[in-house]
C-alpha positions in Angstrom: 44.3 88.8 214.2 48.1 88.2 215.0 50.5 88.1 212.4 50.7 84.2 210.5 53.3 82.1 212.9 54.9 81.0 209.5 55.3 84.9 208.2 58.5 85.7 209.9 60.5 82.2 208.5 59.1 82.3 204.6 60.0 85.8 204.5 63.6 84.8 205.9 63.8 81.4 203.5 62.4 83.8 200.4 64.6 86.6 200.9 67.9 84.4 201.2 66.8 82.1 198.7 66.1 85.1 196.5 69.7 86.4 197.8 71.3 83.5 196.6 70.0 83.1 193.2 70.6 87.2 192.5 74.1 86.9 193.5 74.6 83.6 191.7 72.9 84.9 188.6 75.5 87.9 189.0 78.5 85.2 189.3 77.7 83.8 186.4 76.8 87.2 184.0 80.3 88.1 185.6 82.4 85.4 184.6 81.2 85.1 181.3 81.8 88.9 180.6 85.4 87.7 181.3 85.6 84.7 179.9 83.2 83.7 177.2 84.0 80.2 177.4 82.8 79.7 181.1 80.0 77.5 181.6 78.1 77.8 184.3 76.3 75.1 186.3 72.7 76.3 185.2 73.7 76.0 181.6 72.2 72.2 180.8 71.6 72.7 176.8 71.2 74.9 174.3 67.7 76.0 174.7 68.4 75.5 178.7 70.8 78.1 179.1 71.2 80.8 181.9 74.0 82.7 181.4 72.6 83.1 177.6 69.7 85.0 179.0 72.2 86.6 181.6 73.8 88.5 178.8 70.9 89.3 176.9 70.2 92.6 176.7 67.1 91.9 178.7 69.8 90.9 181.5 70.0 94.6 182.3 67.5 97.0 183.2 65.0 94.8 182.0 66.0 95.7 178.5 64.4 99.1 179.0 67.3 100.7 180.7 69.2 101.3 177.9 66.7 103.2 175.9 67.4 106.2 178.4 70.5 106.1 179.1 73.9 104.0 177.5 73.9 100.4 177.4 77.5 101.0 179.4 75.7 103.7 181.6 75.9 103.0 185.8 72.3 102.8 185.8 71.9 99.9 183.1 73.0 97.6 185.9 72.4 93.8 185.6 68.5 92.3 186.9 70.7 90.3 189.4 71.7 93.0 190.9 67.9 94.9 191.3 67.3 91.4 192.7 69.7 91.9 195.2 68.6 95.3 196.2 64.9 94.1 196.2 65.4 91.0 198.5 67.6 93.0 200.9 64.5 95.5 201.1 62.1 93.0 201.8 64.0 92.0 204.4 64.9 94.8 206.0 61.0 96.4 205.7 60.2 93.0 207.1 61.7 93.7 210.4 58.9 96.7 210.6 55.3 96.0 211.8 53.9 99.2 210.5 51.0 99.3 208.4 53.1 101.6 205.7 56.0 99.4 205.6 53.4 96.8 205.1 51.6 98.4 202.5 55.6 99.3 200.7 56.1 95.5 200.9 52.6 94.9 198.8 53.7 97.6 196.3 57.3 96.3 195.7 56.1 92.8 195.9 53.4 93.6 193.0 56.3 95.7 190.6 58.8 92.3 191.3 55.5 89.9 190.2 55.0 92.5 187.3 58.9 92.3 186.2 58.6 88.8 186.4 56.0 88.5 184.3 57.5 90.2 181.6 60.7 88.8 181.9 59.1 84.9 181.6 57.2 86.2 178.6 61.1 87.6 177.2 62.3 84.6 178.0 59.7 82.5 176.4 58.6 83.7 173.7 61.7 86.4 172.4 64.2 83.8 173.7 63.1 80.8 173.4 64.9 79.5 176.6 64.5 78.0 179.6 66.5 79.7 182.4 65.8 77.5 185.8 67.6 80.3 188.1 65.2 82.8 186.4 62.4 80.5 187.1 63.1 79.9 190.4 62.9 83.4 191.1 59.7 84.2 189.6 58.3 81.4 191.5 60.4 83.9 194.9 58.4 86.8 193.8 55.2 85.5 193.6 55.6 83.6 197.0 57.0 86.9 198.6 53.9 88.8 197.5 51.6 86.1 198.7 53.4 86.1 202.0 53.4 90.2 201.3 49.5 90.7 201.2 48.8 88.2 204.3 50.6 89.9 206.3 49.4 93.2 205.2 45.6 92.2 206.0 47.0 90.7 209.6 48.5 94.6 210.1 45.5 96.4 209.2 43.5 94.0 211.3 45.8 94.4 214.4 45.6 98.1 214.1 41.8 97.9 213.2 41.4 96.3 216.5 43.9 98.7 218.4 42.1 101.6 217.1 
């Protein structure tokens, strides 16, 4: 079993895509640090509203972070930028046909499902918003990992084969 024709260019739309809302979500916690009166094109209402849930305190680390270390700390960073970080790994790890950088692109794929998960159920039911970039990225995460696992079963069965 080869891997799925369509792997390579959902990976490559995903990844970018994901890119693109991490650094946009970063834009816009960015300029409203600086300027509280910015209003970003994803804010549509009051309960539809991302750069409210950008600077939450579940915009960084997850809201976790700063129980270990300072809310100011250089390891509190903004989601946005894990984001980045993560899509820029799944790229990269994507270029690899190995069965362990397969198996590392299951495992990431399953913690980025797992943050979403928790962030959708922060933003529902803590914040009562609706975030559409945030959205839009949990819908990413859960593609990536589907894309994730087929191609990890196509790798084991290549090397199944080989072997």
């Amino acid at each position: 079993m080869a891997l799925p024709k369509w792997e390579r260019k959902a990976r490559v739309f995903l990844c970018v895509f994901g890119l693109f809302l991490s650094v946009y979500a970063l834009h816009v916690e960015l300029s409203r640090e600086s300027d509280p009166d910015y209003r970003a094109m994803c804010d549509l209402g009051e309960s539809v509203s991302c750069s409210k849930v950008f600077t939450s305190r579940w915009g960084r680390g997850f809201g976790l972070v700063q129980f270990f270390v300072a809310a100011d700390s250089p390891l509190n960073q903004p989601n946005s930028v894990l984001g980045i970080i993560f899509y820029t790994l799944q790229m990269g790890l994507g270029l690899s046909l190995t069965k362990k950088a397969a198996m590392l692109l299951v495992f990431a794929s399953w913690l980025s499902v797992a943050g979403s998960l928790y962030l959708a159920s922060i933003l529902a039911f803590v914040l009562g918003d609706f975030c559409m970039v945030c959205v839009s990225t949990y819908i990413v995460n859960f593609a990536l990992l589907f894309t994730n696992i087929k191609r990890r079963r196509a790798i084991e069965g290549v090397k199944e084969k080989a072997g």
